[in-house]
Biopython code that builds the backbone (N, CA, C, O; Angstrom):
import numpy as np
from Bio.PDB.StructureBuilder import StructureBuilder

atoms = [
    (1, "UNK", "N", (-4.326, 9.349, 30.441)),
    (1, "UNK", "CA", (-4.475, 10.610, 31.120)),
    (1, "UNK", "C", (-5.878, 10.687, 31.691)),
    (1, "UNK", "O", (-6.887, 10.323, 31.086)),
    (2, "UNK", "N", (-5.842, 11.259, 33.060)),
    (2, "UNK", "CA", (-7.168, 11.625, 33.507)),
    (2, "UNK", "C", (-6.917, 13.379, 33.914)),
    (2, "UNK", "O", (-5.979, 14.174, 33.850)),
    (3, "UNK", "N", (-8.269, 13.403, 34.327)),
    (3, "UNK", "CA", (-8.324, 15.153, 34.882)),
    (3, "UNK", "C", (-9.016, 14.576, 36.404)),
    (3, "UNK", "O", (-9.993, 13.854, 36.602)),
    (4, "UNK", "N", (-8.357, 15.025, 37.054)),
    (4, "UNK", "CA", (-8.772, 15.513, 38.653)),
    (4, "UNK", "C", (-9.608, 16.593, 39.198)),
    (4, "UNK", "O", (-8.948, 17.594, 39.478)),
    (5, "UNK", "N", (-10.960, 16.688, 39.446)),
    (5, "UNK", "CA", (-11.596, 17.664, 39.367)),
    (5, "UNK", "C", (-11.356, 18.319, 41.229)),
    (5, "UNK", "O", (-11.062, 17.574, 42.164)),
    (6, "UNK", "N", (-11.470, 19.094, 41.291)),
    (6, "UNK", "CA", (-11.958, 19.194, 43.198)),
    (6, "UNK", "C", (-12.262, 20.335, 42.778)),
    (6, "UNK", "O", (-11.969, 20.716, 41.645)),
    (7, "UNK", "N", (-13.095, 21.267, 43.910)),
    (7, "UNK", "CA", (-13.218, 22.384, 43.927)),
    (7, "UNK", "C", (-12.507, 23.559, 43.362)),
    (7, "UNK", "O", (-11.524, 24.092, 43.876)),
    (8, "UNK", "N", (-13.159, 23.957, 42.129)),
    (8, "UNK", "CA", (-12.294, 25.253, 41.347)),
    (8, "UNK", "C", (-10.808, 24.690, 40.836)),
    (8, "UNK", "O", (-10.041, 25.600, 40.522)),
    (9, "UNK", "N", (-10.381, 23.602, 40.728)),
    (9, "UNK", "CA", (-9.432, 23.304, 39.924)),
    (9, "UNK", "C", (-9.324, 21.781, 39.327)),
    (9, "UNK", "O", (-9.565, 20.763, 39.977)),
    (10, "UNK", "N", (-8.959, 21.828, 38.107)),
    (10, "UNK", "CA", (-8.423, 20.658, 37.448)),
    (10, "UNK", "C", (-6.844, 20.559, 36.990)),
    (10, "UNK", "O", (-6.139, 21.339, 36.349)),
    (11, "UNK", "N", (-6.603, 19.376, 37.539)),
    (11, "UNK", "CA", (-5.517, 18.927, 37.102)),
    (11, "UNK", "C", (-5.290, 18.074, 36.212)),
    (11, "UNK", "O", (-5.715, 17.091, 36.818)),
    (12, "UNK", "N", (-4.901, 17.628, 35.107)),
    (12, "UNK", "CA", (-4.069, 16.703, 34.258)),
    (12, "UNK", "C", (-3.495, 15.987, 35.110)),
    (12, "UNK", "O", (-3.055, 16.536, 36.119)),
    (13, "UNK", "N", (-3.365, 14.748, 34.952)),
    (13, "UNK", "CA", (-2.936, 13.507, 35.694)),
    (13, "UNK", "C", (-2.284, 12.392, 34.947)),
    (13, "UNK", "O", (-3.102, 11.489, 34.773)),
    (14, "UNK", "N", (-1.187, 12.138, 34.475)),
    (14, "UNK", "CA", (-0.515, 11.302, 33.441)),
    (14, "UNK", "C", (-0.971, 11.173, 32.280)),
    (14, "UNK", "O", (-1.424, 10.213, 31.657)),
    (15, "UNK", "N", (-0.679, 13.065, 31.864)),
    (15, "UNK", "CA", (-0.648, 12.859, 30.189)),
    (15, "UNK", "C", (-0.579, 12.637, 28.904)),
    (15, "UNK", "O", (-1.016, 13.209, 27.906)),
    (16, "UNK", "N", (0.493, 11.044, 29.247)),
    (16, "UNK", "CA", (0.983, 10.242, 28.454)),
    (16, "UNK", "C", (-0.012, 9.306, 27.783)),
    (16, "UNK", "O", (-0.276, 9.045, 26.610)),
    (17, "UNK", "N", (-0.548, 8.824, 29.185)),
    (17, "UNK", "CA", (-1.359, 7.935, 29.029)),
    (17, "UNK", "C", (-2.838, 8.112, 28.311)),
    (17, "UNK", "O", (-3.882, 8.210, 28.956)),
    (18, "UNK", "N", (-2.744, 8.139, 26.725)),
    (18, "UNK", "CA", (-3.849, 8.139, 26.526)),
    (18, "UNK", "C", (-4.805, 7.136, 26.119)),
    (18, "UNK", "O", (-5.643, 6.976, 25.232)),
    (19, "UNK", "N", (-4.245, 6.396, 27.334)),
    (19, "UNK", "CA", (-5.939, 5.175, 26.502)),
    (19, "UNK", "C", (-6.718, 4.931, 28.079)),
    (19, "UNK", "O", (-7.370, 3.930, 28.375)),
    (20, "UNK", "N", (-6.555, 5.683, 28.646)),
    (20, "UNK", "CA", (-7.143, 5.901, 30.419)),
    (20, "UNK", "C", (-7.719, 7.500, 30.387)),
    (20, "UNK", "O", (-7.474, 8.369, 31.224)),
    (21, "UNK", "N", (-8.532, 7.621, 29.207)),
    (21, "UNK", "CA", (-8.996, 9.195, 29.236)),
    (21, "UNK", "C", (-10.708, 8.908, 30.241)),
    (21, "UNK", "O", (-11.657, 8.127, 30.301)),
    (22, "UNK", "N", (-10.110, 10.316, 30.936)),
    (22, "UNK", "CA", (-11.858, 10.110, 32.355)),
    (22, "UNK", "C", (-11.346, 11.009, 33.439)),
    (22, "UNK", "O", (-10.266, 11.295, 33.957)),
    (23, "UNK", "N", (-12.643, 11.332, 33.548)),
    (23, "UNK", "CA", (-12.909, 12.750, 34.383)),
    (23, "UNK", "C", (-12.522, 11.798, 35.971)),
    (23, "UNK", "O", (-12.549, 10.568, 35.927)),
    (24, "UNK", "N", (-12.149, 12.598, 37.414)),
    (24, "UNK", "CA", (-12.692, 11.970, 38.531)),
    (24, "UNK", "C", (-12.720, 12.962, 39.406)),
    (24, "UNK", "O", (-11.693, 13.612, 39.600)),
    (25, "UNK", "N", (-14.246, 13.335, 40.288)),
    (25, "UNK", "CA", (-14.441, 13.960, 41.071)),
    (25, "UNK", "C", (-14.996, 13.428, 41.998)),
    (25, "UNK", "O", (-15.639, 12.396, 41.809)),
    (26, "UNK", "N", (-14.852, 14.184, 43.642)),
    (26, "UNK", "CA", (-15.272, 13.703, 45.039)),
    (26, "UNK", "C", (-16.180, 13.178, 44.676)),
    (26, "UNK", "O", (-16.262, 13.258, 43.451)),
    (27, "UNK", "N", (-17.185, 12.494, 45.246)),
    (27, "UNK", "CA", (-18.222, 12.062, 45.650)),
    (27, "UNK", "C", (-19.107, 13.521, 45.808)),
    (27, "UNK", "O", (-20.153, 13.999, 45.369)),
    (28, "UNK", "N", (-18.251, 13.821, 46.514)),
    (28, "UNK", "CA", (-19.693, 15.020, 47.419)),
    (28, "UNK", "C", (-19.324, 16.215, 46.670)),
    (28, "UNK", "O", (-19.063, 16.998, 47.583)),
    (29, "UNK", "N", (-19.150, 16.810, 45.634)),
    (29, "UNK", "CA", (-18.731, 17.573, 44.920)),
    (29, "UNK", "C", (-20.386, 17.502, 44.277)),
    (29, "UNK", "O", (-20.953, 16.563, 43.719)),
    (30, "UNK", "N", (-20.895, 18.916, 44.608)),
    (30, "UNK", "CA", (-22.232, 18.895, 43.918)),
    (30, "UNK", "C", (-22.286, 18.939, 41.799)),
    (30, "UNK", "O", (-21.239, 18.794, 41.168)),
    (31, "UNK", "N", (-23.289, 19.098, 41.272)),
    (31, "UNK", "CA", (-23.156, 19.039, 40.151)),
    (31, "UNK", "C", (-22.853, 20.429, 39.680)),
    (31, "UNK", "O", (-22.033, 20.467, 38.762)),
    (32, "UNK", "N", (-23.302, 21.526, 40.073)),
    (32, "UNK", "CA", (-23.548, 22.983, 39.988)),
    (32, "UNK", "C", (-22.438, 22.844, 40.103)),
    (32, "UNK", "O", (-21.875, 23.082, 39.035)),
    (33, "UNK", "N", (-21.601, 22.496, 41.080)),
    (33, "UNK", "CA", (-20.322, 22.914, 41.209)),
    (33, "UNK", "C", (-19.245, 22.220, 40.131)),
    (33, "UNK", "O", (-18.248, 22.824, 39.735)),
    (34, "UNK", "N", (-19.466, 21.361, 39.869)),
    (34, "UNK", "CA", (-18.791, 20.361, 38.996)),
    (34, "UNK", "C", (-18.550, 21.375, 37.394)),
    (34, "UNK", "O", (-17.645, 21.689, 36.621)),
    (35, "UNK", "N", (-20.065, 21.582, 37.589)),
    (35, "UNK", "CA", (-20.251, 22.247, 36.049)),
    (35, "UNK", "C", (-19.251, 23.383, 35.700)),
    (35, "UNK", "O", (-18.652, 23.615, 34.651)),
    (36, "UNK", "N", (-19.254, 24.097, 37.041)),
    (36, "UNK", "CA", (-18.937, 25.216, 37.159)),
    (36, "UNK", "C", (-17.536, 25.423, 37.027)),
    (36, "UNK", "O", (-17.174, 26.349, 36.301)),
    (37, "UNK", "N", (-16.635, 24.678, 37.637)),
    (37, "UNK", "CA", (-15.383, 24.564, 37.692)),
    (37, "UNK", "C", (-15.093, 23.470, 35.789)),
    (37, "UNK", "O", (-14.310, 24.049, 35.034)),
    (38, "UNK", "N", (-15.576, 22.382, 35.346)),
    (38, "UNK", "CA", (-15.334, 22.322, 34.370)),
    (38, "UNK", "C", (-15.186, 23.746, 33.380)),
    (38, "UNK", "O", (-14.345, 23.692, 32.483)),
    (39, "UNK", "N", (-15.736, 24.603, 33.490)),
    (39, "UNK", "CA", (-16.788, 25.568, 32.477)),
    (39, "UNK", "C", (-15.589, 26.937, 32.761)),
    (39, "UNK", "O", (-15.131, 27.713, 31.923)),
    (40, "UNK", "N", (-15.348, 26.876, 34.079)),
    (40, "UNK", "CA", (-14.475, 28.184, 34.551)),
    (40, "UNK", "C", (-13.001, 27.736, 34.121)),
    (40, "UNK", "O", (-12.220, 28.556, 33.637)),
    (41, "UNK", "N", (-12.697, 26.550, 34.296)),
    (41, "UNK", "CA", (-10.826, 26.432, 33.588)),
    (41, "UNK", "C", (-10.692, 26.021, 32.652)),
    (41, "UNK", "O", (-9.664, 25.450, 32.287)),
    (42, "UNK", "N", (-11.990, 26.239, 31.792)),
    (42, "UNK", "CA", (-11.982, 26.076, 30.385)),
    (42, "UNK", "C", (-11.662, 24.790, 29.151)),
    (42, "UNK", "O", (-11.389, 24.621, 27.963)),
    (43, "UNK", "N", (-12.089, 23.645, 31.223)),
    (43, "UNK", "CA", (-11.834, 22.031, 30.652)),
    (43, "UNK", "C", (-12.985, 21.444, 29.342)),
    (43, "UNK", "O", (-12.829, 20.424, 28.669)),
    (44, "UNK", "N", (-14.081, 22.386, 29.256)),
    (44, "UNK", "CA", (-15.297, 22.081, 28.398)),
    (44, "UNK", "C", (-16.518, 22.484, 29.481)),
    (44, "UNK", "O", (-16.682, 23.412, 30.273)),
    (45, "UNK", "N", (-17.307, 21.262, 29.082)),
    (45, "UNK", "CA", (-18.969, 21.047, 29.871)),
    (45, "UNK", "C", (-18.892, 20.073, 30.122)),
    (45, "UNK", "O", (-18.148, 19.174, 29.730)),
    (46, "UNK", "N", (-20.029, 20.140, 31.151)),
    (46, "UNK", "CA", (-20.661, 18.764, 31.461)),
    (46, "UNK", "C", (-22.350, 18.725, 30.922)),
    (46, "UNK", "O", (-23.335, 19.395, 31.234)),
    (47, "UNK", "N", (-22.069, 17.312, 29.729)),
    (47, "UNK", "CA", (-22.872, 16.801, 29.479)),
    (47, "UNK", "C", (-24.122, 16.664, 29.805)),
    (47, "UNK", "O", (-24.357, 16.477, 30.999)),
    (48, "UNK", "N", (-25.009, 16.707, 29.054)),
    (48, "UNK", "CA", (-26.710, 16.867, 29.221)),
    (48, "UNK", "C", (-27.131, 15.519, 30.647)),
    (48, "UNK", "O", (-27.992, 15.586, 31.524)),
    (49, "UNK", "N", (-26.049, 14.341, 30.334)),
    (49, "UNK", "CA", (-26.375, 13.430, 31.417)),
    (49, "UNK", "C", (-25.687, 13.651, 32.824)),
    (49, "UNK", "O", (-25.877, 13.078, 33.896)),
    (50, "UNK", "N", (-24.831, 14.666, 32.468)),
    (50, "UNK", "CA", (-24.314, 15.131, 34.280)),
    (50, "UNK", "C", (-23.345, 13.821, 34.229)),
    (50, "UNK", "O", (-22.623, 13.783, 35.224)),
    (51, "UNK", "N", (-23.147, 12.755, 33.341)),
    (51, "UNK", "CA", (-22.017, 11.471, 34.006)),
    (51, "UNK", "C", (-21.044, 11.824, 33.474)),
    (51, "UNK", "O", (-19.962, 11.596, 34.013)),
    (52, "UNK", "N", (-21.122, 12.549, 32.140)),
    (52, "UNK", "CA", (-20.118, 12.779, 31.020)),
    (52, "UNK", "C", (-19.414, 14.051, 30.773)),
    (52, "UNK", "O", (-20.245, 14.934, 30.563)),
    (53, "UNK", "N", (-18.021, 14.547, 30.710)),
    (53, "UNK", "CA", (-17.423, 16.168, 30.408)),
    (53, "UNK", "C", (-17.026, 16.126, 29.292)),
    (53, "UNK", "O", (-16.102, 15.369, 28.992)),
    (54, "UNK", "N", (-17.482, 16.739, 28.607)),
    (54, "UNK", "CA", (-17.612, 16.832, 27.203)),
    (54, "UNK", "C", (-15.637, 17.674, 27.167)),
    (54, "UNK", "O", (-15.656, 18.764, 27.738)),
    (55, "UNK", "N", (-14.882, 17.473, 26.880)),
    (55, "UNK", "CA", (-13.530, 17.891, 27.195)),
    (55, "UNK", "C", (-12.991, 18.520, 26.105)),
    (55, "UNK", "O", (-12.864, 17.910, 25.043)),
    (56, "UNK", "N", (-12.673, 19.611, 26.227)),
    (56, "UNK", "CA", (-12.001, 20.362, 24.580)),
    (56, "UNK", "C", (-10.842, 19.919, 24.389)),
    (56, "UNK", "O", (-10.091, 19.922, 25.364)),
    (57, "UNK", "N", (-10.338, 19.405, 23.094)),
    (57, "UNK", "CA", (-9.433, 18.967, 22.469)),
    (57, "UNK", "C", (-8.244, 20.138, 22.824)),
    (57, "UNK", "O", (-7.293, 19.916, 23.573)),
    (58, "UNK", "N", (-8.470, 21.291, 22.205)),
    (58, "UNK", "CA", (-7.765, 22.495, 22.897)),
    (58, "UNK", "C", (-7.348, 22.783, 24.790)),
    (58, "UNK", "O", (-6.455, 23.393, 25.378)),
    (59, "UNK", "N", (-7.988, 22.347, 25.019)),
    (59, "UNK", "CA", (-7.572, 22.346, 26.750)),
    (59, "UNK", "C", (-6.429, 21.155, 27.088)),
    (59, "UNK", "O", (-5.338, 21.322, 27.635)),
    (60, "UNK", "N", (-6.974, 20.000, 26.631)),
    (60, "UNK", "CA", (-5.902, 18.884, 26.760)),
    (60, "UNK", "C", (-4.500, 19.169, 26.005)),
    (60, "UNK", "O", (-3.430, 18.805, 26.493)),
    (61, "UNK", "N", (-4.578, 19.704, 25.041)),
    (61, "UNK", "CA", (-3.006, 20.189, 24.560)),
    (61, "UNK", "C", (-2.118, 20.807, 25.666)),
    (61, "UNK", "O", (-1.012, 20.581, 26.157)),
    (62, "UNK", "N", (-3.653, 22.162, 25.906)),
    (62, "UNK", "CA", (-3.184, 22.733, 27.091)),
    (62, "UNK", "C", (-2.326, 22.482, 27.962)),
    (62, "UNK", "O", (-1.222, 22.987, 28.168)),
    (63, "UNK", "N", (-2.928, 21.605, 28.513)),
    (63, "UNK", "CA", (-2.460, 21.101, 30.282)),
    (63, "UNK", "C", (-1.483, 20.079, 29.781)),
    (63, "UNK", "O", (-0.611, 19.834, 30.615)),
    (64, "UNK", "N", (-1.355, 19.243, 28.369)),
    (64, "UNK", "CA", (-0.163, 18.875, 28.378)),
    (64, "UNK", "C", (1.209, 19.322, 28.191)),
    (64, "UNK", "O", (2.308, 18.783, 28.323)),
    (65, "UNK", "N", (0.727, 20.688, 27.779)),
    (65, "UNK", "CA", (1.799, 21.234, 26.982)),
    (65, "UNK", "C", (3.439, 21.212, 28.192)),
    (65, "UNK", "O", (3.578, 21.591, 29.355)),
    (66, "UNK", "N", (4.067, 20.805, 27.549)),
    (66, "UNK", "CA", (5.396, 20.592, 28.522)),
    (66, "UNK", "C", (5.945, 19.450, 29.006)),
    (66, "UNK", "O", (7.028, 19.122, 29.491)),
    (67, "UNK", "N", (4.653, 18.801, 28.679)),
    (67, "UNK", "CA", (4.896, 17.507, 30.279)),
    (67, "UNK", "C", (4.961, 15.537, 29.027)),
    (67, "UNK", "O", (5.211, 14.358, 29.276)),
    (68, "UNK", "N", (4.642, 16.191, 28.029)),
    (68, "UNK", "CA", (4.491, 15.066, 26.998)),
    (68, "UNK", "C", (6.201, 14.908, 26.222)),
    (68, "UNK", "O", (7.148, 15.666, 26.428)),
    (69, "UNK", "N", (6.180, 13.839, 25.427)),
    (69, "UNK", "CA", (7.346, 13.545, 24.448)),
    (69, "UNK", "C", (6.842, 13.908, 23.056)),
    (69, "UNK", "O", (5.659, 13.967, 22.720)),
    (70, "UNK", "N", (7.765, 14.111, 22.399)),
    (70, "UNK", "CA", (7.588, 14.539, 21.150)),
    (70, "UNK", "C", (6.505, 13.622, 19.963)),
    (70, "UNK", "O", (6.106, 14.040, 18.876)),
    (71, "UNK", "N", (6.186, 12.103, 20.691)),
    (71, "UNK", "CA", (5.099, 11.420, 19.984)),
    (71, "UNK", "C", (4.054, 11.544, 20.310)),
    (71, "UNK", "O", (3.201, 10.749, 19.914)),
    (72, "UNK", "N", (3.804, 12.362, 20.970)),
    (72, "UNK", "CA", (2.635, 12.258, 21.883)),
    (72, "UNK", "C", (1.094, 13.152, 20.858)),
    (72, "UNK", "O", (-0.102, 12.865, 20.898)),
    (73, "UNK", "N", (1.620, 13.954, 20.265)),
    (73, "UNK", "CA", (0.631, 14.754, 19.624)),
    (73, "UNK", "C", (0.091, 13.056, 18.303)),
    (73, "UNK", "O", (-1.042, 12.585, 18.205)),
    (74, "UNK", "N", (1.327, 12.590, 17.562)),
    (74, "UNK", "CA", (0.168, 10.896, 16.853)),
    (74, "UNK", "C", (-0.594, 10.114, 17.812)),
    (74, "UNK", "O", (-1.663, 9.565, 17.546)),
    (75, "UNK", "N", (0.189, 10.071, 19.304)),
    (75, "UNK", "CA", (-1.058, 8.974, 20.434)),
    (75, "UNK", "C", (-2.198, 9.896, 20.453)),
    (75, "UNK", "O", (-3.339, 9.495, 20.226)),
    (76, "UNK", "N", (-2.008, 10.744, 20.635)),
    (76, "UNK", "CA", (-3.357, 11.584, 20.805)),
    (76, "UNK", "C", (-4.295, 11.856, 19.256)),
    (76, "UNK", "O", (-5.480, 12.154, 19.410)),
    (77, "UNK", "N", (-3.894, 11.777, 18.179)),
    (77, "UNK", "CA", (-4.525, 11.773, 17.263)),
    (77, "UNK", "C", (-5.159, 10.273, 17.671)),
    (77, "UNK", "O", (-6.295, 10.042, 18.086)),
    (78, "UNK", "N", (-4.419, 9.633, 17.503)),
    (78, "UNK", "CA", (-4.612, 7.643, 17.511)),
    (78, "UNK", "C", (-5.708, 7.921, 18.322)),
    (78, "UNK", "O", (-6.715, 7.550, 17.719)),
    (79, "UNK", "N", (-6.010, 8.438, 19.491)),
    (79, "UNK", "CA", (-6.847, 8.341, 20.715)),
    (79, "UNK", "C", (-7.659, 9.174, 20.154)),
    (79, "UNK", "O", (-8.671, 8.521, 20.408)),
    (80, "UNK", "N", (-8.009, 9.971, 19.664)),
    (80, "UNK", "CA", (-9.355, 11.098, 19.273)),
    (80, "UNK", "C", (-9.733, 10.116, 17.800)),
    (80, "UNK", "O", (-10.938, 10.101, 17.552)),
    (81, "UNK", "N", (-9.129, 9.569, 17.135)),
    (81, "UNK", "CA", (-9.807, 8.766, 16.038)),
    (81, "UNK", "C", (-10.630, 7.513, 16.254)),
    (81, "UNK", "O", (-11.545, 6.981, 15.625)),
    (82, "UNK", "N", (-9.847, 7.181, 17.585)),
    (82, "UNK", "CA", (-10.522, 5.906, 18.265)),
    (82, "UNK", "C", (-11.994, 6.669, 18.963)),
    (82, "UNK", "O", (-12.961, 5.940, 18.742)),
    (83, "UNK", "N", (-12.259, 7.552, 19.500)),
    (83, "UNK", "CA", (-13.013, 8.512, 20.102)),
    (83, "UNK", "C", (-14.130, 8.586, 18.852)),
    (83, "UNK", "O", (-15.348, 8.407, 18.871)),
    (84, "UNK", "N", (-13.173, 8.941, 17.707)),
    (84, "UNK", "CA", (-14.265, 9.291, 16.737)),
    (84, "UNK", "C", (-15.446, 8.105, 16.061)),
    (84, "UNK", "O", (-16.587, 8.263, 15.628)),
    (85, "UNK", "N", (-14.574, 6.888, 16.205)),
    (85, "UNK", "CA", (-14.769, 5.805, 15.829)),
    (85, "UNK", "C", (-16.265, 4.789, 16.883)),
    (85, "UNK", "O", (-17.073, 3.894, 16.637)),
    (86, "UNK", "N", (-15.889, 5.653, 18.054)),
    (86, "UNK", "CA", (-17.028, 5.044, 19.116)),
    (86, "UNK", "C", (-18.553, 6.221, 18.919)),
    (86, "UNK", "O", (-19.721, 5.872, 19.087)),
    (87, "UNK", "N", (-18.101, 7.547, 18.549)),
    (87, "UNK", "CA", (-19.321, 8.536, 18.639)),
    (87, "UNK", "C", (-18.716, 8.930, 19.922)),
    (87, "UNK", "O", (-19.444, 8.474, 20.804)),
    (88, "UNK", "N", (-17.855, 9.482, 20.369)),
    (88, "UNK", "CA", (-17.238, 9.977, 21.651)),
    (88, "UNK", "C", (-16.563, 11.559, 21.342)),
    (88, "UNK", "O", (-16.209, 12.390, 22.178)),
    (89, "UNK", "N", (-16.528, 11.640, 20.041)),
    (89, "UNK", "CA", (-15.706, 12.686, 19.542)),
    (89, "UNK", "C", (-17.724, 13.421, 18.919)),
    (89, "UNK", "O", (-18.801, 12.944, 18.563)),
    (90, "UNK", "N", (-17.141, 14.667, 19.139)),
    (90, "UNK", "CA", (-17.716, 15.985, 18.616)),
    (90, "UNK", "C", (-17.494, 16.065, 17.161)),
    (90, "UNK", "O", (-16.418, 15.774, 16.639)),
    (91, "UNK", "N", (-18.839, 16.582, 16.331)),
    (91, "UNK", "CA", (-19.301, 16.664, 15.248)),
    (91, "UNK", "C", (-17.661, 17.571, 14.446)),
    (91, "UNK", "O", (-17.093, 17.216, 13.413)),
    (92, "UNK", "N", (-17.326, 18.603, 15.237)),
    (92, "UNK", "CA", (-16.863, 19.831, 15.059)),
    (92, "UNK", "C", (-15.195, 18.728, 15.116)),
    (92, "UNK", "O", (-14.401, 18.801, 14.178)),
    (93, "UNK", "N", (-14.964, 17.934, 16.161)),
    (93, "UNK", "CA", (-13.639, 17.071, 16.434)),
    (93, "UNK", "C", (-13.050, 18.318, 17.488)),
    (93, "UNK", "O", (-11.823, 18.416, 17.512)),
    (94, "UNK", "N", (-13.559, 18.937, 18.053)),
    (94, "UNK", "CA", (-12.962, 19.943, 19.337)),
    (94, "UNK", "C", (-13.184, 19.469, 20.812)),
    (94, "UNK", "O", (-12.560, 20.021, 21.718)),
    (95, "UNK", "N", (-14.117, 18.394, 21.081)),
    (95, "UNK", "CA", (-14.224, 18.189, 22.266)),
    (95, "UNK", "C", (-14.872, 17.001, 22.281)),
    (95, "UNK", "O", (-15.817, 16.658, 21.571)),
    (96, "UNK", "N", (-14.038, 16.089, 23.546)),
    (96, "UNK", "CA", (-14.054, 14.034, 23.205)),
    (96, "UNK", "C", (-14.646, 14.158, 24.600)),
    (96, "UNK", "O", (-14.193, 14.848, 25.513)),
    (97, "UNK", "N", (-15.924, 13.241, 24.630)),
    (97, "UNK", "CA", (-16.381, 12.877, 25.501)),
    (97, "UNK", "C", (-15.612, 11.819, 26.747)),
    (97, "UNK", "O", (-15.118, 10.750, 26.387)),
    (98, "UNK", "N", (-15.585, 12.209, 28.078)),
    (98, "UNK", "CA", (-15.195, 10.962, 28.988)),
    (98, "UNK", "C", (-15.614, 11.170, 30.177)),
    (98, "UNK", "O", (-15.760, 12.265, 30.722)),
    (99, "UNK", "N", (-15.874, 9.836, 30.728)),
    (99, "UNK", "CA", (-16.817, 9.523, 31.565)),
    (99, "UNK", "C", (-16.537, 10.091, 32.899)),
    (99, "UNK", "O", (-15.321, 10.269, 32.971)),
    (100, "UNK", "N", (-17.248, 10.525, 34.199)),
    (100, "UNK", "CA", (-17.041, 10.532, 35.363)),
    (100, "UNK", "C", (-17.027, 9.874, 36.813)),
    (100, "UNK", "O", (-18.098, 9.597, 37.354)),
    (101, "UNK", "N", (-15.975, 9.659, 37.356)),
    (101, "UNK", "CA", (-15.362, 8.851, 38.134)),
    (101, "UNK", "C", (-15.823, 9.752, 39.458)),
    (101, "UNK", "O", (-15.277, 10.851, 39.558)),
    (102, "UNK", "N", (-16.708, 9.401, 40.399)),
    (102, "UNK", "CA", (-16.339, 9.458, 41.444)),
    (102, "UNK", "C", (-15.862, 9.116, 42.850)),
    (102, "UNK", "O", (-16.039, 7.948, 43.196)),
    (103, "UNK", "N", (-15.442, 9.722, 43.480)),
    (103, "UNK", "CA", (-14.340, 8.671, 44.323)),
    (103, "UNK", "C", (-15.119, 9.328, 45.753)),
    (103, "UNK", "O", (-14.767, 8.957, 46.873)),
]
sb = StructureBuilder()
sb.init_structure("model")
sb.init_model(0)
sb.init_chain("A")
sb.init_seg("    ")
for serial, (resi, resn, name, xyz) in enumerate(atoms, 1):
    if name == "N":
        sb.init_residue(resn, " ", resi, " ")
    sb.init_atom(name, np.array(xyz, "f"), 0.0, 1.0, " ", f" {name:<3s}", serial, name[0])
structure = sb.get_structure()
């Protein structure tokens, strides 16, 4: 799964897939704005380094909710333990770091 950032909206992008977790926004999509729209649909933050969206565990349920199979909540544990296992996962385990893609 990735998130699709553009102006004022994110999308979920093959929620199945969780071993392809990563942010991707325009190129020309300023950072202010980036922040802003992460922060406003309640995808998380962006990271002290501006490369990274710190992503709430709670939002990704979110945006999957509907669109997943009934195994999908163990891949996603499997995938936040692997997270936890790199230092990618949050102290708290609410929000997994992934990287930003721009296109």
């Amino acid at each position: 799964m990735y998130f699709r950032i553009t102006p004022g909206e994110v999308e979920l992008v093959d929620p199945a897939d969780v071993r392809a977790f990563h942010v991707t926004a325009p190129a020309d999509l300023g950072a202010d704005e980036l922040a802003d729209t992460v922060r406003r649909t309640g995808l998380g933050e962006v990271a002290d380094d501006g490369g990274h969206v710190l992503v709430r565990v709670d939002a990704v349920r979110r945006l999957a909710e509907g669109r997943v199979g009934p195994g999908w909540e163990d891949d996603l544990a499997g995938m936040l333990g692997y997270a936890r296992g790199k230092g990618w996962l949050s102290d708290d385990g609410e929000a997994v770091r992934a990287h930003v893609e721009r296109a």
